[in-house]
C-alpha positions as CSV (number, residue, x, y, z in Angstrom):
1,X,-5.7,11.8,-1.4
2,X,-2.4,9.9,-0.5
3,X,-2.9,6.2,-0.9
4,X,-0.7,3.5,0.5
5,X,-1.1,0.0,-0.2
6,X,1.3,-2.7,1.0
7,X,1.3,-6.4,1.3
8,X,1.5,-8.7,4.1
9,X,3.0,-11.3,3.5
10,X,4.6,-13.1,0.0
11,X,3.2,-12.4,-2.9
12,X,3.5,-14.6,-5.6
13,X,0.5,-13.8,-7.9
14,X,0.3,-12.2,-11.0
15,X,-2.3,-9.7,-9.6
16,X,0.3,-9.4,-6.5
17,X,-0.1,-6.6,-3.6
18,X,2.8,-5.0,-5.1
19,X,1.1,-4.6,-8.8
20,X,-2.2,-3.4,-7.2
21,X,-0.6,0.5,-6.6
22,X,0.3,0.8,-10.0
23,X,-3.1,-0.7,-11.5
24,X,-5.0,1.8,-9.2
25,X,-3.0,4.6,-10.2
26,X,-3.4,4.3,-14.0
27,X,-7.1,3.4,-13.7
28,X,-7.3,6.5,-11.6
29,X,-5.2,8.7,-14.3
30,X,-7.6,7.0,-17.0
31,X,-10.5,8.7,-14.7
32,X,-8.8,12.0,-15.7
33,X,-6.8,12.3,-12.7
34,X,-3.9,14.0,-11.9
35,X,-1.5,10.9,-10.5
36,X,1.4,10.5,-8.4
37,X,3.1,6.9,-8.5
38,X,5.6,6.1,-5.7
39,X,7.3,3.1,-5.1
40,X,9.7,1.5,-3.3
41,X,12.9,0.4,-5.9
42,X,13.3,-3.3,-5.4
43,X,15.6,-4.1,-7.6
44,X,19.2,-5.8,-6.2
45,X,19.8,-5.6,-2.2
46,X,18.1,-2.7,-1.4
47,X,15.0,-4.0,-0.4
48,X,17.6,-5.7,2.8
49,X,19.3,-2.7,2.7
50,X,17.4,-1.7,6.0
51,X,20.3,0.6,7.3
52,X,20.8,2.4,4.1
53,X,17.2,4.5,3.9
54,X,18.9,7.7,2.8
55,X,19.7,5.7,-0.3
56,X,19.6,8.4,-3.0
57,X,18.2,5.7,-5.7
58,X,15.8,3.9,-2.9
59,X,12.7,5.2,-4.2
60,X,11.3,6.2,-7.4
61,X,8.1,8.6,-8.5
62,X,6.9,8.5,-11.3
63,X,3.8,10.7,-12.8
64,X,0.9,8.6,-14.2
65,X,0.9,10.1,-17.9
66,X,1.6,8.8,-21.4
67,X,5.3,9.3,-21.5
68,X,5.9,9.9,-18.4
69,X,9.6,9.5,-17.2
70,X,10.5,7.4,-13.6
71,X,12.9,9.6,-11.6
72,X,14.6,8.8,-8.4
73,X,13.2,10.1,-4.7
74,X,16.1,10.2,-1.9
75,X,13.9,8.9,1.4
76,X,15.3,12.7,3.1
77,X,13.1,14.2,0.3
78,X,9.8,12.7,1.4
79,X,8.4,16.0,3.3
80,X,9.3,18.1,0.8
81,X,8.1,15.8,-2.6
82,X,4.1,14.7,-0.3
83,X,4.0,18.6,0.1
84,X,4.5,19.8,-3.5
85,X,2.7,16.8,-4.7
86,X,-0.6,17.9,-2.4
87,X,-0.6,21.0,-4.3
88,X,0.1,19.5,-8.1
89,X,-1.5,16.1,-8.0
90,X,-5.3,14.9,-7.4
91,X,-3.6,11.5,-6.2
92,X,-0.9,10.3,-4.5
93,X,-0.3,6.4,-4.6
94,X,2.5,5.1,-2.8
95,X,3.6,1.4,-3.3
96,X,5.1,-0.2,-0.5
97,X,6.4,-4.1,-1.0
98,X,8.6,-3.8,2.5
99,X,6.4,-3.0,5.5
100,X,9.0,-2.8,7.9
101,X,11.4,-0.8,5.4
102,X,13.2,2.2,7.8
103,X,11.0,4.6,5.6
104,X,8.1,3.0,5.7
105,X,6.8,4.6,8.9
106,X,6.9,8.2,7.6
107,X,5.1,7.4,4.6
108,X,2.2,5.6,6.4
109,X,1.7,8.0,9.0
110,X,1.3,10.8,5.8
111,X,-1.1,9.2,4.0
112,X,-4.7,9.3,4.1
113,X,-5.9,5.6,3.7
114,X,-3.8,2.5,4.2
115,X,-4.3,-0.7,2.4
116,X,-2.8,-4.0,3.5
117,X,-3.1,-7.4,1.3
118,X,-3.1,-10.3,3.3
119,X,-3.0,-13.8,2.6
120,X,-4.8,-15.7,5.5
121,X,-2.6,-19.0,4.5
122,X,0.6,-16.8,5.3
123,X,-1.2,-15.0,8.3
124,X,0.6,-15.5,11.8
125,X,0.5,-13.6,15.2
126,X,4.4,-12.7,14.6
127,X,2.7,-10.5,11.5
128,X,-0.2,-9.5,13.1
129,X,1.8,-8.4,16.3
130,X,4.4,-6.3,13.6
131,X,1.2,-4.9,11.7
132,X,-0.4,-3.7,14.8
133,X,2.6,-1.9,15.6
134,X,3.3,-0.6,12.7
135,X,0.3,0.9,13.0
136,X,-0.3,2.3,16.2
137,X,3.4,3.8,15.4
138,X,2.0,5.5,12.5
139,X,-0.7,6.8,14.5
140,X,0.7,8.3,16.9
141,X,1.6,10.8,14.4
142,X,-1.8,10.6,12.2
143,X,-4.4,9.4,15.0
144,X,-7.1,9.6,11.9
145,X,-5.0,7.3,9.5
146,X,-7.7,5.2,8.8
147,X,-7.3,1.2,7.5
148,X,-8.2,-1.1,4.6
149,X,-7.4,-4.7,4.8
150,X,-8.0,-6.8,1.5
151,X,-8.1,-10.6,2.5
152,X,-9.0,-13.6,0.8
153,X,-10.7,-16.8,2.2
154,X,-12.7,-14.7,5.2
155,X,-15.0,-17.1,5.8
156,X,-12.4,-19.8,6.8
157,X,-11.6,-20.6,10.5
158,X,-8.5,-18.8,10.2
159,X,-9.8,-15.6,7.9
160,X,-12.4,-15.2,10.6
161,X,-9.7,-15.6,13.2
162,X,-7.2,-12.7,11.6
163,X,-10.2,-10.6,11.1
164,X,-11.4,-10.6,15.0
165,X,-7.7,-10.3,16.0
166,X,-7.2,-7.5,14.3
167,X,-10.3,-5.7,14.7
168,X,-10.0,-6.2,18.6
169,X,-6.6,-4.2,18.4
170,X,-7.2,-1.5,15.7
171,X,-9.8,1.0,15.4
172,X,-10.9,2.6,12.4
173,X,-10.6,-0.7,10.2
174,X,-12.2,-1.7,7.5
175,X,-12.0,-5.4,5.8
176,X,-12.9,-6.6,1.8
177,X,-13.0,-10.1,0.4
178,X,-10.6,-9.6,-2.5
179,X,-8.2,-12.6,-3.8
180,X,-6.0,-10.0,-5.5
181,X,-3.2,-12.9,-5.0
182,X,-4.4,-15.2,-7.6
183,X,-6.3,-13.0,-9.8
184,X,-4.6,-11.6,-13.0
185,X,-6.1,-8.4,-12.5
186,X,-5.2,-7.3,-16.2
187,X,-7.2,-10.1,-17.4
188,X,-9.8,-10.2,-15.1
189,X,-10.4,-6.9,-13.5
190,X,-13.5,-7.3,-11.3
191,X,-11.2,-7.4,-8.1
192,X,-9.6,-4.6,-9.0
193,X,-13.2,-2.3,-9.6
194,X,-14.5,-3.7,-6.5
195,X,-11.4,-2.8,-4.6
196,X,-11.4,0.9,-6.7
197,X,-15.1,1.1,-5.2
198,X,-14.0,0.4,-1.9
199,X,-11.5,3.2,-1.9
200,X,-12.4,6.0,-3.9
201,X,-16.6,5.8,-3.6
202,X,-17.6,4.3,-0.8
């Protein structure tokens, strides 16, 4: 299963969107499975660097083990690393802080299930109108893609607002009541077994 999970919005919590890949894919190599961990390298200007996705150093995989080494993945070497990987790994997770990165669209189009974080405080129709794109794009390669959307505070005026909104424009969706944002989820990791649940059993 290829597994993206990216977060809407800023995330600011120590159980962040952009932690949650990593979490799932060692609790899934703790299961006994075979993992591998991609994810977008954020480090200096790259992250703006939207014109520059052939960046050579723009992506890094790494191979959920004990002493497993990172290693670099150019964004032309997608195909070839998903299509390998298929045959080597039990689980793909990919890690994607930038939505609207230049490579983004390939990857979410390849995987199976695609997880969005979204804060309902930071929710907006700009984002919603970018997310819907984004995924209709991304469909219109992988008409099966289905999604995941974790959110916090759904009964609120404005959680139940971003769920109709969204569920009026995309099929195949799925929502959770997760606060992943302001959960440690090292400390505390109910939110991260319900949202393992959600995923990989149910």
């Amino acid at each position: 299963m290829i597994l993206t999970i990216a977060p809407i919005g800023p995330a600011t919590g120590a159980g962040s969107a952009a932690s949650l890949a990593s979490l799932l894919a060692c609790r899934r190599a703790n299961a006994g499975r075979n993992v591998l961990l991609i994810r977008q390298k954020t480090s200096g200007k790259q992250v703006n660097q939207h014109s520059k996705a052939r960046d050579e150093c723009a992506w890094l995989a790494t191979e959920v083990k004990t002493g497993a080494k990172t290693r670099p993945l150019a964004a032309a070497k997608f195909a070839d690393e998903l299509a390998c990987a298929r045959d080597n790994y039990h689980d793909i997770v990919i890690d994607m802080p930038r939505l609207q990165h230049a490579d983004s669209l390939y990857l979410l189009a390849a995987t199976g299930l695609a997880v969005f974080a979204i804060q309902t405080a930071s929710w907006n129709r700009d984002r919603q109108k970018r997310l819907v794109q984004r995924i209709s794009a991304a469909r219109s390669w992988n008409p099966a893609l289905p999604v995941l959307v974790i959110a916090d505070e759904v009964d609120s005026l404005a959680g139940q607002a971003m769920i109709s909104g969204l569920a009026e424009r995309v099929r195949d969706i799925r929502f959770i009541h997760l606060d992943v944002e302001q959960q440690d989820l090292q400390a505390n990791p109910a939110p991260l077994s319900a949202l393992y649940r959600a995923i990989y059993v149910s």
